[in-house]
C-alpha angles and dihedrals in degrees: 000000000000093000081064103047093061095051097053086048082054093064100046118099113229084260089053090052099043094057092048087053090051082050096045091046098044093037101050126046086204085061097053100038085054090043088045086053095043097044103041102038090212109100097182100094089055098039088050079055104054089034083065092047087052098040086051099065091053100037114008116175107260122043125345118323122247091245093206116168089205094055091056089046103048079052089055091042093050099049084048090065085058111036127123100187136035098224089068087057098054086046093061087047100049082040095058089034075058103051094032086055087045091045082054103042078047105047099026125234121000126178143284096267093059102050090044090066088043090061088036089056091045094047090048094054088039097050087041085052097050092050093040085048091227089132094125091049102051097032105103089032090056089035091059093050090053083057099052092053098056100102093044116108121204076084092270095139083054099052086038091059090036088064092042103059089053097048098047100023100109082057136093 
């Protein structure tokens, strides 16, 4: 399919382009979201957006939130179709490793499942941050979450710190 595609983009003048470009823009909200990263080279806007989207799931506000580990995640997954820059993308998993470990410290104890896909979110922006070398800049931000999580069973406190120490070990 991508062979063809490029084909078909081959045969198209500028003009013609540029106008599948305008369809594209004006026809899919992906589109615009990854264009509105690229062009304005400020992402909060557009990470404030998908943090409340994620925020919602676990406290909407009104009544208890849902609490559904697909639902964060299809946020993440989704984001992830339009970033721009890794760093937006560690900020949306240490953000739902936030609100899950709220949710928890809020409504008490949940299951395994759960807190699998908790460690899961907070090994995925640790291992992104140590690739990215934004250690410095996520340290006491990871290192807080670890705390939060010192009183939870299930051994999330355990996999939390786990992560952390190789993430952050080569650091003061």
């Amino acid at each position: 399919m991508k062979r063809e595609f490029n084909k078909y983009l081959k045969t198209l003048s500028q003009k013609e382009l540029i106008k599948e470009l305008q369809t594209l823009y004006s026809k899919f909200e992906s589109v615009k979201k990854y264009y509105q990263l690229e062009l304005s080279g400020d992402s909060t806007v557009v990470v404030k957006e998908y943090k409340e989207r994620i925020r919602k799931e676990y406290f909407p506000n009104r009544g208890y939130g849902a609490a559904r580990s697909s639902v964060s995640r299809k946020v993440i997954s989704d984001f992830k179709k339009i970033s721009v820059h890794s760093k937006d993308v560690v900020e949306l998993l240490l953000y739902r490793t936030e609100m899950m470990l709220e949710y928890t410290i809020a409504y008490g104890d949940i299951d395994e499942a759960f807190y699998n896909s908790l460690e899961t979110s907070y090994e995925q922006a640790c291992k992104l941050i140590q690739s990215e070398k934004l250690q410095m800049e996520y340290k006491a931000y990871c290192q807080e979450l670890v705390g939060k999580a010192n009183n939870f069973g299930w051994g999330v406190y355990d996999g939390l710190e786990y992560s952390f120490e190789k993430c952050f070990e080569e650091l003061p």
